[in-house]
N, C-alpha and C positions, 0 to 999 in steps of 0.2 A: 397201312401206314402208321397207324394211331398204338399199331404190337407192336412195329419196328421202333417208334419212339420211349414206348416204357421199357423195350429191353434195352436200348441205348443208355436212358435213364436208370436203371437198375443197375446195368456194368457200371456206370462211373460214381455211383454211390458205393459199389463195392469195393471199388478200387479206389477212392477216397476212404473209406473209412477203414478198410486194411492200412493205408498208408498213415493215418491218426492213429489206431489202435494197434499196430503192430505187436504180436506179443515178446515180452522182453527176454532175453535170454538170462538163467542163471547162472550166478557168478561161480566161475571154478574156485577151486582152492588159492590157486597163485592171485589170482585179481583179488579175493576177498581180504589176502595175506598184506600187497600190495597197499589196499587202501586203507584196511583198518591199523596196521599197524604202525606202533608209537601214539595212535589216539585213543581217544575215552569219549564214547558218544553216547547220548543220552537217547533212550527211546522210548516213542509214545505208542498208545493203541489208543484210538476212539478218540483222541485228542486230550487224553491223559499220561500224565507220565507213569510209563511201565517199572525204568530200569535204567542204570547205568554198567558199560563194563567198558573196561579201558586193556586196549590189547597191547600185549606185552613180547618181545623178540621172542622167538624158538613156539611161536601158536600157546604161549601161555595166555590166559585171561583170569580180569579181577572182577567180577558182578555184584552187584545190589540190587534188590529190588528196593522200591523207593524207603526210608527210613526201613532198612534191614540190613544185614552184617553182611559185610563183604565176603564172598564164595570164591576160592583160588580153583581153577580150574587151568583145560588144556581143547584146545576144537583138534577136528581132526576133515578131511574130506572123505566123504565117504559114497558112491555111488551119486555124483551131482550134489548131495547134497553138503552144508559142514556142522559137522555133528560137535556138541561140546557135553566135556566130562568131568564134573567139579567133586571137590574132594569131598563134601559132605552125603556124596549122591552118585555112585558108578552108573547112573542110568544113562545111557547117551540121550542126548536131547538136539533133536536135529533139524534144522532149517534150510531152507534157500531164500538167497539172498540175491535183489538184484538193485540195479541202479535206477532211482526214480526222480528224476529232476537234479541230477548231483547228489544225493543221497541215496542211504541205503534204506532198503527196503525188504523186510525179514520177514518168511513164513515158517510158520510151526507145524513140522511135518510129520512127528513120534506121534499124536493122539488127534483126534479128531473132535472136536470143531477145530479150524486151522488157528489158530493166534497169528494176528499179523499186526505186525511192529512197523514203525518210521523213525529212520534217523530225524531230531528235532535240535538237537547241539550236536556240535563235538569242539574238543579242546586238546591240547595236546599236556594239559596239564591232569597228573595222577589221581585215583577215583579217592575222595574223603570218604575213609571208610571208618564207620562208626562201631564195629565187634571186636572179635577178637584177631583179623588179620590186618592191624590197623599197621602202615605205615606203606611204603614203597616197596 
């Protein structure tokens, strides 16, 4: 009796914490297109601010890292993940992204340790960029 109560017990702990911990699907291309674009969202790692980039119609993008010149780029989706490819740098640099409490939520998937980002703003107004691609 004392088995049948800890497997009893064990299933509904399983099946509770699948149903909390669910894992999240990443975002295709069309949803990532959908949400991020016309914004400029701010993103943190560790609870520091990483970065800004503010996406732009036709999967253009404007990046900064925090006090750094703004990088005109292009994402692309690429096998699940959306890869982006800035002018300064043809390397593609590739993530997944998914939804994490109404935000986004970025993993760094080109190199390994992963970098993982958290949307912490976003605004619908244009990235102040302080280099050479300064304006709209």
């Amino acid at each position: 009796m004392r088995a049948l109560i800890l497997s009893l017990l064990a299933m509904t702990g399983a099946l509770l914490s699948g149903t909390a911990g669910q894992a999240q699907t990443n975002l295709t291309g069309k949803e990532f297109e959908a949400y991020a674009t016309g914004k400029t969202l701010t993103y943190a790692s560790n609870g520091q601010v990483y970065g800004v980039e503010q996406y732009l119609p036709n999967r253009r993008v404007r990046w900064a890292f925090v006090d750094d010149t703004c990088r005109i780029g292009h994402w692309y989706e690429d096998a699940g993940e959306i890869c982006f490819i800035y002018e300064h740098d043809a390397t593609p640099q590739c993530w997944t992204f998914q939804m994490d409490g109404g935000k986004l939520m970025a993993r760094f998937v080109s190199e390994p340790p992963a970098t993982e980002l958290n949307e912490v703003n976003q605004t619908t107004e244009p990235l102040a960029c302080t280099g050479p691609d300064i304006g709209v």
